[in-house]
Phi, psi and omega in degrees: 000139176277165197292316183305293155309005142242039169256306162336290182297346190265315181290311195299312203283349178313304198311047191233144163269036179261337181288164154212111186245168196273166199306322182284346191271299195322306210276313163000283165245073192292277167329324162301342198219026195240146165298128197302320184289282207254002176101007223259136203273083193282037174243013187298165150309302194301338184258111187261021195264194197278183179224158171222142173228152181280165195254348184248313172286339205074359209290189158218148172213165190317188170309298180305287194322291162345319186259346151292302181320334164307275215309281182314302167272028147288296165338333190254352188252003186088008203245117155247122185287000000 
């Protein structure tokens, strides 16, 4: 592994809502770690939800985001909750 995928790997493991960083670490890697769909910076304190990444692009996004794209693509496949 190159340096950056484990810096990647380091981050990803950050992603619990058991962790906690400090403020300069948040805005730091903000960007790395902010949900790809609404922006919101899932290393805040205030966000307690799961984290998700696509297995094929990588990008990641929040709970909410996440569980719409489900929605949407149940709804398209005919399934309705």
């Amino acid at each position: 592994m190159n340096e950056d995928e484990i810096r990647k790997e380091r981050i990803r493991g950050l992603l619990t809502p058991d962790v906690l960083v400090c403020k300069d670490c948040r805005e730091k890697y903000k960007e790395e770690v902010s949900c790809s769909s609404c922006g919101i910076n899932m290393l805040d304190p205030g966000y307690k939800g799961m984290v998700y990444e696509c297995p094929i692009c990588g990008k990641l996004y929040c709970e909410n985001c996440w569980k719409k794209a489900e929605g949407v693509k149940q709804e398209s496949k005919g399934i309705f909750h």
